[in-house]
Backbone as a ProteinNet text record, in pm:
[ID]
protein_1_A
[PRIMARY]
XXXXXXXXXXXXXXXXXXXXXXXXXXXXXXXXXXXXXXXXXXXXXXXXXXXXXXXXXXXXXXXXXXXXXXXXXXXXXXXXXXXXXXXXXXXXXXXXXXXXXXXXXXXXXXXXXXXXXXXXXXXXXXXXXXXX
[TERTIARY]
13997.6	14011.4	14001	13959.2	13900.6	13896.8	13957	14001.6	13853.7	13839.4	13682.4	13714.6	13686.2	13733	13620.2	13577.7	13477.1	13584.3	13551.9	13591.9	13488.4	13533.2	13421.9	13461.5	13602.4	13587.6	13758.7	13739.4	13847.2	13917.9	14043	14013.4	14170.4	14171.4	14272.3	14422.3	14492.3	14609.8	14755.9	14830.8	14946.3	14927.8	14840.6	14795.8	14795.5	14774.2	14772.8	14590.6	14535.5	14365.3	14426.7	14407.3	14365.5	14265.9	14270.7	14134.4	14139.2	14026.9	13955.3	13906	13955.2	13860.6	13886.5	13797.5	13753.9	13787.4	13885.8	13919.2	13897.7	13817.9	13755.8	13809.3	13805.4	13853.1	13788.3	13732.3	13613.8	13716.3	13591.9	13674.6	13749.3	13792.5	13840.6	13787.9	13829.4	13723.8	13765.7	13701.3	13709.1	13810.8	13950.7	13989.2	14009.6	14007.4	14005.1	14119.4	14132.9	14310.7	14274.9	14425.1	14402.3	14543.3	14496.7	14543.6	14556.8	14633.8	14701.4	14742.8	14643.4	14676.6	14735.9	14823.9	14885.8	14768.4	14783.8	14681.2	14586.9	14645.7	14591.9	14527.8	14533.1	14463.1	14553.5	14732.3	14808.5	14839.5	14834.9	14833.9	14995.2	15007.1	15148.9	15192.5	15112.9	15137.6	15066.4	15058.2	15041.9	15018.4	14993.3	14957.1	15092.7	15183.9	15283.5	15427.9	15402.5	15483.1	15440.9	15307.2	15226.9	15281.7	15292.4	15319.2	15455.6	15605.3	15721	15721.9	15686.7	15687.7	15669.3	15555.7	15467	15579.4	15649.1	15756.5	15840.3	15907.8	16019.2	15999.8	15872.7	15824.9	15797.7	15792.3	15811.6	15693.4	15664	15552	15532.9	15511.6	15504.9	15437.5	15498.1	15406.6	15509.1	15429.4	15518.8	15651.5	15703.4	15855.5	15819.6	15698.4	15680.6	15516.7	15527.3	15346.5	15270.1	15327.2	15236	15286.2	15351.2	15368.2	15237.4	15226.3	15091	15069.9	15203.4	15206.9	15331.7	15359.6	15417.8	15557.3	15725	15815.3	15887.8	15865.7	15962.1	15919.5	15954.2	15914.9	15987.2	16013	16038.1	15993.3	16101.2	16073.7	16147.2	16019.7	16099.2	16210	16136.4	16262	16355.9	16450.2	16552.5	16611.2	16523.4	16575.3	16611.8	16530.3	16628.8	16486.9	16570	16430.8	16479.2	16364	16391.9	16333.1	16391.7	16332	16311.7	16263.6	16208.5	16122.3	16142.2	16043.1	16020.4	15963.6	15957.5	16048	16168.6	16317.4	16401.4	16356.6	16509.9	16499.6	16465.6	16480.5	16583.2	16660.3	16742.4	16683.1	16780.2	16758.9	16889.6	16859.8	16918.7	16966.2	17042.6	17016.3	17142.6	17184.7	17277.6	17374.7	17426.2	17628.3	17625.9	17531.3	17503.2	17562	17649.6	17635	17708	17639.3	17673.9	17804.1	17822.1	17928.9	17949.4	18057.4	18040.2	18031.7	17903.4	17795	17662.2	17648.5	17563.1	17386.3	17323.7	17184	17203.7	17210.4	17158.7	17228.8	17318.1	17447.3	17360.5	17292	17237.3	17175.9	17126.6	17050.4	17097.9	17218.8	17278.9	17458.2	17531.9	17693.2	17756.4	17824.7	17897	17956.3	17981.8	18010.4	17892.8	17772.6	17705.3	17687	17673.6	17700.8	17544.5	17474.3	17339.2	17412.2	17367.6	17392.7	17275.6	17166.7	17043.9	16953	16813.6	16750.1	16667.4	16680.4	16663.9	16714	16840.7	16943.8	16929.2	16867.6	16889	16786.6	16657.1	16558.9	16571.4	16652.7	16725	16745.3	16864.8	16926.7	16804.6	16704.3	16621.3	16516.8	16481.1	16410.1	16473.5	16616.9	16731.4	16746.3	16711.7	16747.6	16609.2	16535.3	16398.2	16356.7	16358.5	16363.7	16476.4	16569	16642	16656.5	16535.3	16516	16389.8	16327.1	16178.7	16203.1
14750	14606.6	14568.1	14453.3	14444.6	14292.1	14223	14088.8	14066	13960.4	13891.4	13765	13715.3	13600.4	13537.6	13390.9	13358.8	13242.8	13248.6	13122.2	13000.6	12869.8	12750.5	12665.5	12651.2	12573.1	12651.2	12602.6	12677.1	12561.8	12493.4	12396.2	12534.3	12521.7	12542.2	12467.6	12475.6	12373.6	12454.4	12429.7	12457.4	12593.7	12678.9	12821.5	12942.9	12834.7	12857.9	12867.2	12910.4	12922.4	12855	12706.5	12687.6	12691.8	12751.1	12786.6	12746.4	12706.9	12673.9	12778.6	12847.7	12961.6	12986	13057	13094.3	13256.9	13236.6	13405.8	13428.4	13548.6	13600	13733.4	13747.2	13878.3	13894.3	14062.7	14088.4	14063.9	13985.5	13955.8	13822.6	13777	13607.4	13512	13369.3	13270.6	13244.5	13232.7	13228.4	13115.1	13115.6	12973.4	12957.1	12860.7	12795.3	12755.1	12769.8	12709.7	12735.2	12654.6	12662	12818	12839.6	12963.6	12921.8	12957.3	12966.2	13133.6	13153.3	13294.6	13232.2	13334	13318.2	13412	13337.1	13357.2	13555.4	13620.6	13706.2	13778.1	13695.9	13688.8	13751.3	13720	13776	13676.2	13640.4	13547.2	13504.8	13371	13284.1	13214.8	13216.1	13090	13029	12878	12754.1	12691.4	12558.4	12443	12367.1	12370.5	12312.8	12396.5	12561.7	12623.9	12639.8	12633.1	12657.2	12506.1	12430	12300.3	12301.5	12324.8	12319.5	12393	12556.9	12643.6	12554.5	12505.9	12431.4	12334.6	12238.1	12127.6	12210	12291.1	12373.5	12481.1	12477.4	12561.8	12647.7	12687.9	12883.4	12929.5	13018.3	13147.8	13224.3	13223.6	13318.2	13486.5	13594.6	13686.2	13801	13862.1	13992	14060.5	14096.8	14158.3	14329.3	14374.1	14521.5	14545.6	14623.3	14631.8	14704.6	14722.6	14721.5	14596.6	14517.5	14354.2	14285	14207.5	14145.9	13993.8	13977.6	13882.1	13856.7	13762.4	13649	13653.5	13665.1	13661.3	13627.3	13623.3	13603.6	13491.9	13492.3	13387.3	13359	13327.6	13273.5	13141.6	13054.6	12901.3	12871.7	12830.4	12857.2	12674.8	12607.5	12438.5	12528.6	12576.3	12614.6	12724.6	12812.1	12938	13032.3	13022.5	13124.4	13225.3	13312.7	13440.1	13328.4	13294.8	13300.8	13435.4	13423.6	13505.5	13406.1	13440.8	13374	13413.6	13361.1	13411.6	13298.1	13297.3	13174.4	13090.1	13154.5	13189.2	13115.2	13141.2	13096.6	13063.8	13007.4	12985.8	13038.2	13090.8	13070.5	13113.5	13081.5	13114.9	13150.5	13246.5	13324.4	13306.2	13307.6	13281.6	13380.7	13366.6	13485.8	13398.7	13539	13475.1	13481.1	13440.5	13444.1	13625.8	13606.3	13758.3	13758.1	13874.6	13922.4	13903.1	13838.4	13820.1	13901.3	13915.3	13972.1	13875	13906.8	13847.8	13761.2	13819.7	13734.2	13843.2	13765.9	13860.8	13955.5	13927.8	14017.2	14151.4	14170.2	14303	14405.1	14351.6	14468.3	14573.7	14527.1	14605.7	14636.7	14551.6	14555.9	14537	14619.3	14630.6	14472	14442	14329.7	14366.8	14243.1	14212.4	14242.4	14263.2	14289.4	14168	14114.9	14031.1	13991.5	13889.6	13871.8	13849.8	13971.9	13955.4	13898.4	13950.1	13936.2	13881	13851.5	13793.4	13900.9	14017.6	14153.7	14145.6	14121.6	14155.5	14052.7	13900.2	13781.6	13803.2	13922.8	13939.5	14025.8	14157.8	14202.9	14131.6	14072.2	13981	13920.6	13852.5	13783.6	13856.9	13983	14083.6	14127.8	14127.7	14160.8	14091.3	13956.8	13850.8	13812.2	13843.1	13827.7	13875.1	14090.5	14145.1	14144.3	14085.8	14087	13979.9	13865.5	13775.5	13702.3	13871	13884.8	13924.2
-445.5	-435.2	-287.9	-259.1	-141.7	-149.4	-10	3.2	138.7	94	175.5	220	409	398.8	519.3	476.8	548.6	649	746.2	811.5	796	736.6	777.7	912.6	970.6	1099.1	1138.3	1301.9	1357.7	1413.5	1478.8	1560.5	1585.2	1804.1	1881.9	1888.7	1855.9	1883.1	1949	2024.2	2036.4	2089.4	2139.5	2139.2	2007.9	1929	1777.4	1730.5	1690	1557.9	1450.7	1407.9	1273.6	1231	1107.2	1061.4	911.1	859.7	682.8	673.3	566.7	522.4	396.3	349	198	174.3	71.1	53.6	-78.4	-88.7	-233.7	-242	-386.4	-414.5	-560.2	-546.7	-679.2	-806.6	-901.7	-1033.6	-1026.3	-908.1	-890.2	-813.2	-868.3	-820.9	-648.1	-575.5	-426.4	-388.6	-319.1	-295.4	-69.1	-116.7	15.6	36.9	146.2	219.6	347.9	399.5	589.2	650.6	711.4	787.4	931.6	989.8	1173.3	1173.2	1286.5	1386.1	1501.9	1548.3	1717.9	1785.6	1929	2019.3	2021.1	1916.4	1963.5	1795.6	1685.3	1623.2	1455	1490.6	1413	1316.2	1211.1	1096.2	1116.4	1104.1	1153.6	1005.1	916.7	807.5	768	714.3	696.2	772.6	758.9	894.1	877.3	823.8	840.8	882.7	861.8	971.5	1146.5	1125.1	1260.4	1306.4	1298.5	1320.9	1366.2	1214.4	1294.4	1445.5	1410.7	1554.7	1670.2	1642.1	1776	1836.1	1710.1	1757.5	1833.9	1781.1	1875.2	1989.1	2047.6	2128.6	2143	2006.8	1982.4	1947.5	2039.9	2046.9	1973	1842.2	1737.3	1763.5	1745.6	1741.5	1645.3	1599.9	1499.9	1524.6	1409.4	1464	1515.6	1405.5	1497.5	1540.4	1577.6	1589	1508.5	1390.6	1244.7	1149.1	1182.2	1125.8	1130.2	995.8	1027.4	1000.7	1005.1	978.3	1103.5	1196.2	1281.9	1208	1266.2	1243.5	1340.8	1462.6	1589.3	1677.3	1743.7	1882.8	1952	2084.2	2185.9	2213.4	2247.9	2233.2	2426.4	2463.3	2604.7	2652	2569.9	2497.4	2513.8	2447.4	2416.9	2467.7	2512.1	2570.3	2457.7	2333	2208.6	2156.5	2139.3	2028.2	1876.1	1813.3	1666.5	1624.4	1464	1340.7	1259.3	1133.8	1045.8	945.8	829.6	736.3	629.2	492.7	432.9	384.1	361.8	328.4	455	601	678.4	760.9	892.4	1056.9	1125.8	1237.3	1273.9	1438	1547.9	1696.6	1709.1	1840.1	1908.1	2069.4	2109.1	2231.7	2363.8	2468	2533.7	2525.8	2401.3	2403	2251.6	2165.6	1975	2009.1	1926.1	1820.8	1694.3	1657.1	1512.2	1420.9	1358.9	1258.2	1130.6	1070	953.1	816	757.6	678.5	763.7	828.1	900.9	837.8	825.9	803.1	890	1029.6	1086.3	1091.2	1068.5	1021.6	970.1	855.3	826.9	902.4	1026	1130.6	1246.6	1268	1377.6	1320.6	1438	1434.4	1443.4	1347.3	1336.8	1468.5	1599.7	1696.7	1840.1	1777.6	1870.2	1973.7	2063.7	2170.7	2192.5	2227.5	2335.8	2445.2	2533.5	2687.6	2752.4	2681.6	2761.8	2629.1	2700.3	2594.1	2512.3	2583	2508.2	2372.3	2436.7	2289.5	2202.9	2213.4	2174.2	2082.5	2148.1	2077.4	1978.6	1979.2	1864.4	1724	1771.4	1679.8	1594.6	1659.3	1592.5	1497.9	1560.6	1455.9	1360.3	1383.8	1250.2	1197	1234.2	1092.7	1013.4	1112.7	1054.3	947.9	972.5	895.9	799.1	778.3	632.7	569.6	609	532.6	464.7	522.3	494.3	335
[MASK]
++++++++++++++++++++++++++++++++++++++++++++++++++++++++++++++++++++++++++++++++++++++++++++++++++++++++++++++++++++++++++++++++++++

């Protein structure tokens, strides 16, 4: 099985690719929808998540580097790592930490602290990933 996808127009926005394109797959009828990559060609969503991101300043790019799809960002407005998935938003920022029940527990020690935006960035791949 094998997924086929034509682009018909691209337009730049926000350091975002929106793009129209046509995705086929053998045995089904071809559909069309709009798609947003972040600047380096990693699939972000919709035109209406590519859009919120854009409102809140945030730089979308993957939580790992076999992610292929956009989960994190840095919103330099605010100074926070988000996570995110279709499911949740949340930001991060130095001084947020870990609670018990908090998504991010699962990946990280209830009381973990953001000292740094290292850690802020943690947090945000941990909530990302457990609400993926």
């Amino acid at each position: 099985m094998s997924i086929q996808t034509q682009t018909l127009s691209t337009e730049a926005r926000n350091g975002m690719s929106y793009r129209r394109e046509i995705w086929s797959m053998e045995g089904n009828d071809p559909v069309e929808m709009d798609a947003v990559y972040n600047a380096h060609g990693v699939y972000v969503g919709d035109k209406e998540t590519a859009d919120f991101l854009a409102d809140k300043g945030i730089l979308p790019e993957p939580r790992t580097e076999q992610s292929s799809v956009c989960s994190i960002g840095f919103s330099h407005k605010d100074q926070k790592w988000y996570g995110w998935s279709h499911r949740a938003i949340h930001g991060f920022g130095i001084g947020d930490a870990v609670k018990d029940g908090d998504c991010a527990c699962e990946s990280l020690p209830v009381g973990f602290e953001a000292k740094s935006m290292d850690d802020a960035k943690q947090i945000a791949m941990a909530f990302a990933a457990s609400v993926s």
